[in-house]
N, C-alpha and C positions, 0 to 999 in steps of 0.2 A: 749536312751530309755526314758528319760524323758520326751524331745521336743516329741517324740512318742506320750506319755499320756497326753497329754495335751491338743494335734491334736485330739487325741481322744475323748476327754473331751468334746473338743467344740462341737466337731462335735455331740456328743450325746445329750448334751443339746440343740444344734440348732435342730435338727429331733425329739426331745421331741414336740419344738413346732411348729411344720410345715412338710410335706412334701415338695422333692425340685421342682415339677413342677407347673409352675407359669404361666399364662396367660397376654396378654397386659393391663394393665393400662390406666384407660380414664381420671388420675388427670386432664391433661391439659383440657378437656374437662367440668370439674366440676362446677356446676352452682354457683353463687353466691345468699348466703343466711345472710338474713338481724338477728340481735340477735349473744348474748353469744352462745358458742355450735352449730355451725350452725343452731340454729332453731330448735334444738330437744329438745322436751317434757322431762324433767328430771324425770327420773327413779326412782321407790320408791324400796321397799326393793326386787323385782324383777328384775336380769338384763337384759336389754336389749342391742340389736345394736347398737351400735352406729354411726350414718351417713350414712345408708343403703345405697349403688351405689355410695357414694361420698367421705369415707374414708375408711368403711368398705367394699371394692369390692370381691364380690365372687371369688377365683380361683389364689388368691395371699397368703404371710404371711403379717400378719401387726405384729409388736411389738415394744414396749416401745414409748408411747406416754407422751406429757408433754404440759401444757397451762403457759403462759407468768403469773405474777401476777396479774393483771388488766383482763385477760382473753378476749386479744385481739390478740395471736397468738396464733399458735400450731404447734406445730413440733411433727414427728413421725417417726417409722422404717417401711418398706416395700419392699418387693422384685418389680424388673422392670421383662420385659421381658424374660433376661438375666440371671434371676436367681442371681443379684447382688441385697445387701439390702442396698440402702439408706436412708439418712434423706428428708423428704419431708415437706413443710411447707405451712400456709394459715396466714394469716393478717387480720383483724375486718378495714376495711379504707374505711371509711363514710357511716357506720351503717351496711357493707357489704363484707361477706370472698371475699377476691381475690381466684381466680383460684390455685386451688395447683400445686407446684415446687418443684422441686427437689433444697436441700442447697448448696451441695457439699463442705462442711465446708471446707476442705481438698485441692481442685482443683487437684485431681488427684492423690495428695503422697498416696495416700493410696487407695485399691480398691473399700474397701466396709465399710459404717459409719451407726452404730446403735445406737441404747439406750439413746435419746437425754433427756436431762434434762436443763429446765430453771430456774438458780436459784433464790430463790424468792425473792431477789430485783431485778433481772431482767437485770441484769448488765451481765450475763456473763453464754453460755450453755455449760454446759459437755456431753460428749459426747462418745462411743468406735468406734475408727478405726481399721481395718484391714484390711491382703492382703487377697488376694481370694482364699490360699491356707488353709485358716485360721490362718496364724499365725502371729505372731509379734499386738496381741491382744493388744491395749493399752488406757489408757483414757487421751484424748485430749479436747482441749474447744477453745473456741472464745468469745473475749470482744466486747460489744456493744459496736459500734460506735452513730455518729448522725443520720444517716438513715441506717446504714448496720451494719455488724458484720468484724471485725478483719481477719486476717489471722488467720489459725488453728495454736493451741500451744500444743505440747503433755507434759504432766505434767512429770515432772523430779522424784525423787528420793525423799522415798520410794517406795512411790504406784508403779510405773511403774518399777520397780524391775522384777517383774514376770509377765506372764499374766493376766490381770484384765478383767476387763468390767462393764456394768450398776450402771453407777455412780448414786447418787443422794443427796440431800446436804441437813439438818434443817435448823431452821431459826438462830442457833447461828453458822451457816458455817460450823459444822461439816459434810463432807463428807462419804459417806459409799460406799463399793464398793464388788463387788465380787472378791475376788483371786484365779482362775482357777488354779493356780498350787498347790497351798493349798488346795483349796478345801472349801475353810471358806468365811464369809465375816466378813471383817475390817471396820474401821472409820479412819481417822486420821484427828486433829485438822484446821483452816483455821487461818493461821496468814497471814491476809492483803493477801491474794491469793495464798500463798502457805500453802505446808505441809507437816511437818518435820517428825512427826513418826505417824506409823501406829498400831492400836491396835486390838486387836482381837475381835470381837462380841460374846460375848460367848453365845451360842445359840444349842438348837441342832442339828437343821438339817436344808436347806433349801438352795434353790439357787436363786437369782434377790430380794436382799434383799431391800425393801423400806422401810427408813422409816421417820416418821410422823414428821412434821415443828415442834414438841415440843418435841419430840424422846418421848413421851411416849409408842407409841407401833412400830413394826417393820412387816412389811408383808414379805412374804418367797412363793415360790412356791414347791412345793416335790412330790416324788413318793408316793400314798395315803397310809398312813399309818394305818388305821384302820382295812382295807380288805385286807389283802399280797395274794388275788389272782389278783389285780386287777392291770396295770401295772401302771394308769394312774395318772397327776398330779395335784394337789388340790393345792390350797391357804389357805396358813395358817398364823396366826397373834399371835406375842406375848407382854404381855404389859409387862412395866418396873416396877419392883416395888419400894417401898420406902426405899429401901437400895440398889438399881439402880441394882441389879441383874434382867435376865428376866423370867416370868411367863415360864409353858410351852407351849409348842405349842397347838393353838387349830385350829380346820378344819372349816373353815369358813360355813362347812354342805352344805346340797344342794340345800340349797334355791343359793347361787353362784357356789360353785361345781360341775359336772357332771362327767357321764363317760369316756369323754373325758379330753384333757386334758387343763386345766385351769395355768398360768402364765404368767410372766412380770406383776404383779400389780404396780399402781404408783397411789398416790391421788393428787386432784388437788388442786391449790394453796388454794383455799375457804375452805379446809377441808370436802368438802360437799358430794364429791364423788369417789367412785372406781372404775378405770378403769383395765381390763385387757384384755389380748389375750384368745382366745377357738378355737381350733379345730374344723369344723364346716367336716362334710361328706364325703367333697372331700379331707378330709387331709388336708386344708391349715387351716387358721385363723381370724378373725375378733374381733376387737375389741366392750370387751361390758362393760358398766359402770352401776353401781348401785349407793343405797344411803349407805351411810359408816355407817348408822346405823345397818348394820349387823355385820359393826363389835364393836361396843358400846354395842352391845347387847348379846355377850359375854365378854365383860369387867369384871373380878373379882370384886364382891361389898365388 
């Protein structure tokens, strides 16, 4: 019964953000574009698409995105034709994105890899594998190499105790993740690349918990809590206070929020912006990024 609820679990969270019919992908087809961000206009406290036709493709999911520290790669989540979600990636080499590709961090052990994260020395992405039935949920990573990435390593004991997924890391290595069979999100410390215990975030509600290179605040995705007629999910953020407990949750409103549903937030390494996934008409997702001053500007004074 338990392996039951947890199948469950995922499965409600994945169809929170996406319908499962998925259209082909023209990655390989993707032009190449010269600048940070391929070339897109930076978004001010309005969000936008991001990558319209070239990473945001109409008629797929996209989720959990993540840019190198220099912001010269980017890796993301995306469903193929197949209805399987991969990591897919582009590279900045010689003022210019390469073509996006698929990682396949894994080569196979596992069916489907999501929720990539590059941590910000840049040395080493986390990442969640899974089989296609949804289960055996776990977070795994790959060490840079000189010009490539490692074989995949699933991270041992705590974390990978229970179901997890969407990892992401501050700048003092603390790791935070979500625990599907919990139901919570944790941290647990980085000694030299591993981690020994796992601690609770004590927070109220939320799920795809990211948070900020200095942990002063933490973003969360949820079912909107201000309206209980409404079924849809908002992004919310809390800051830590000066006796390290955290504020409560605030709804980031609707200058980012809408009816539909909004999650996976991640900031990018500069601190400069929010990216997340929306439900867009046909049911699937695109990703869209603002400027993070939305959420500074509920910051408690």
């Amino acid at each position: 019964m338990k392996n039951y609820n947890i199948v469950l679990l995922i499965i409600t969270i994945f169809l929170s953000a996406c319908a499962s019919t998925k259209q082909k992908s023209k990655n390989n087809d993707s032009p190449t574009i010269v600048s940070p961000y391929f070339g897109q206009k930076p978004p001010g406290l309005i969000p936008e698409v991001f990558a319209p036709g070239i990473v945001s493709i109409n008629g797929r999911f996209e989720g959990g995105i993540s840019f190198s520290p220099d912001l010269d790669e980017m890796y993301f989540g995306a469903n193929n034709k197949d209805k399987e979600t991969g990591i897919y990636f582009s590279k900045l080499e010689g003022n210019k994105w390469t073509p996006i590709k698929r990682a396949d961090f894994t080569k196979g052990k596992k069916d489907e890899e999501i929720h990539p994260f590059v941590s910000l020395d840049g040395k080493r992405i986390y990442f969640t594998a899974l089989n296609s039935d949804l289960s055996d949920t776990r977070i795994w990573y790959v060490n840079r190499l000189e010009n490539s990435w490692s074989d995949a390593i699933k991270l041992g004991s705590p974390i990978n105790d229970e179901q997890v997924f969407y990892p992401n890391q501050a700048k003092n290595g603390d790791l935070y993740y979500f625990d599907l069979s919990k139901r919570k999100t944790y941290y647990a410390s980085d000694n030299n690349g591993n981690f020994s215990e796992a601690k609770e975030v004590e927070i109220e509600f939320g799920v795809h918990g990211f948070i900020s290179s200095s942990q002063d605040y933490l973003l969360v995705n949820a079912r909107n809590k201000e309206d209980h007629e409404r079924n849809d999910s908002d992004i919310y953020v809390y800051f830590k206070e000066k006796d390290r407990t955290w504020t409560k949750p605030f709804n980031l409103g609707n200058a980012v929020n809408s009816n539909s549903n909004e999650n996976s937030p991640s900031i990018t390494p500069d601190g400069k912006y929010l990216f997340f996934s929306r439900n867009e008409e046909d049911g699937e997702s695109n990703f869209y990024w603002v400027s993070t001053e939305v959420i500074e500007n509920l910051r408690p004074k």
